[in-house]
C-alpha positions in Angstrom: 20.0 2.3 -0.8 17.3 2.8 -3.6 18.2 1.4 -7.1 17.5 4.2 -9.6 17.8 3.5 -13.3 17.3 5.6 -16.5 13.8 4.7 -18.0 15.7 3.9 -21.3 18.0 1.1 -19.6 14.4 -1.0 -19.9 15.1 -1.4 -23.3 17.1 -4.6 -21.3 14.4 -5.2 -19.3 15.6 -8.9 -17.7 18.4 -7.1 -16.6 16.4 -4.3 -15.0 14.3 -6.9 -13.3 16.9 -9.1 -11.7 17.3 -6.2 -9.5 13.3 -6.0 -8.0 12.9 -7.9 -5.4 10.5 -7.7 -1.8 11.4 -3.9 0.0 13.9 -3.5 -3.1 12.2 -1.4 -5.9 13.5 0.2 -8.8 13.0 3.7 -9.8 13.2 4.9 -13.3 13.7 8.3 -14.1 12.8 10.1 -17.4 15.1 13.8 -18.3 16.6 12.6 -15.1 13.7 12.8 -12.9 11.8 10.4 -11.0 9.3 9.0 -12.8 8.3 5.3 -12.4 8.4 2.5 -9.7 9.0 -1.1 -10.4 8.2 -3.5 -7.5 7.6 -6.5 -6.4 3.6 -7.7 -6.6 3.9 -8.6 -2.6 5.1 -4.9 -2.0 2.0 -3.4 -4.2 -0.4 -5.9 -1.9 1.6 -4.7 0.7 0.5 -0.6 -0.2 -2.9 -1.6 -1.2 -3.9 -3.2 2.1 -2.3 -0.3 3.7 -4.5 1.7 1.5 -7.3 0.1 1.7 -6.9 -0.2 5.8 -6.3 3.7 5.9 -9.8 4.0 4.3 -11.9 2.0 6.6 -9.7 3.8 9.5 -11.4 7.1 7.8 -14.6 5.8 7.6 -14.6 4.7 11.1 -13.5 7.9 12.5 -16.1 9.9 10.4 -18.5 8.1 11.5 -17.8 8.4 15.1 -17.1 12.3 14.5 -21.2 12.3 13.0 -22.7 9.6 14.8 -20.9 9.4 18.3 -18.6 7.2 19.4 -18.9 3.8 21.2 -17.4 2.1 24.4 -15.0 -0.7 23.8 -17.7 -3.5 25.4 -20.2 -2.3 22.8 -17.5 -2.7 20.3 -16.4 -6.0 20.9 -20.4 -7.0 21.1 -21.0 -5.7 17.3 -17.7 -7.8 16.2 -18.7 -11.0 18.0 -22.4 -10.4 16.8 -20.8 -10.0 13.2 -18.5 -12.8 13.5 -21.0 -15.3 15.1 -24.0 -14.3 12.6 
């Protein structure tokens, strides 16, 4: 169940925090609507890999969409070759 809080309540902010922990953010809301997120800084590496991940998945498929794509023996030869210099 998602903690939400009104944005003013971090006017007690230790209090606010005691409640963030790993998958357990806190939403503030401003006029009553969502507004802000308060999480844990393994969570926001969490979404940044995930982010970061989603963009090289992009990149690989645009370049196969442009440039054709390769078998799974020639894929495993450019990562070994990468990997082993």
């Amino acid at each position: 169940m998602p903690i939400i809080k009104p944005v003013s309540e971090l006017r007690n902010y230790p209090e606010v925090l005691k409640d963030v922990a790993i998958g357990n953010p806190i939403f503030l809301t401003k006029n009553g609507t969502g507004r802000y997120v308060i999480l844990d800084i393994a969570d926001y590496a969490t979404i940044e890999a995930a982010g970061k991940l989603a963009t090289e998945l992009m990149r690989g498929r645009s370049s196969g969409e442009s440039e054709g794509w390769i078998g799974k023996d020639a894929m495993r030869a450019r990562f070994s070759e990468a990997l082993n210099g």
